[in-house]
Each structure stands twice: as C-alpha cells, then as structure tokens.
N, C-alpha and C positions, 0 to 999 in steps of 0.2 A: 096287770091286765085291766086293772079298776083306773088306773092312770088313763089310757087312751081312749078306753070306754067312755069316762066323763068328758072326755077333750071333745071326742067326735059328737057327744049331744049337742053342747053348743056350738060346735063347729055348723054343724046344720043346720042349727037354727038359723045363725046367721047367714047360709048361704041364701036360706029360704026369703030371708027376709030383703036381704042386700039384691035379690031376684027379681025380689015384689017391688 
C-alpha cells in the first residue's frame, strides 16, 4: 500500500508541474 502511495505523490507532482 506504502508502494503506490509514495509513487502517486510524485506522480502529481509531476503532473502539476509538467501542466504548469
């Protein structure tokens, strides 16, 4: 569960940023 938890934080991040 801690596996894809951590994946999806950066994964956001990056979306957020790759958006910006």
């Amino acid at each position: 569960m801690a596996i894809p938890l951590v994946h999806m934080l950066p994964n956001s991040i990056t979306l957020v940023l790759d958006g910006s």
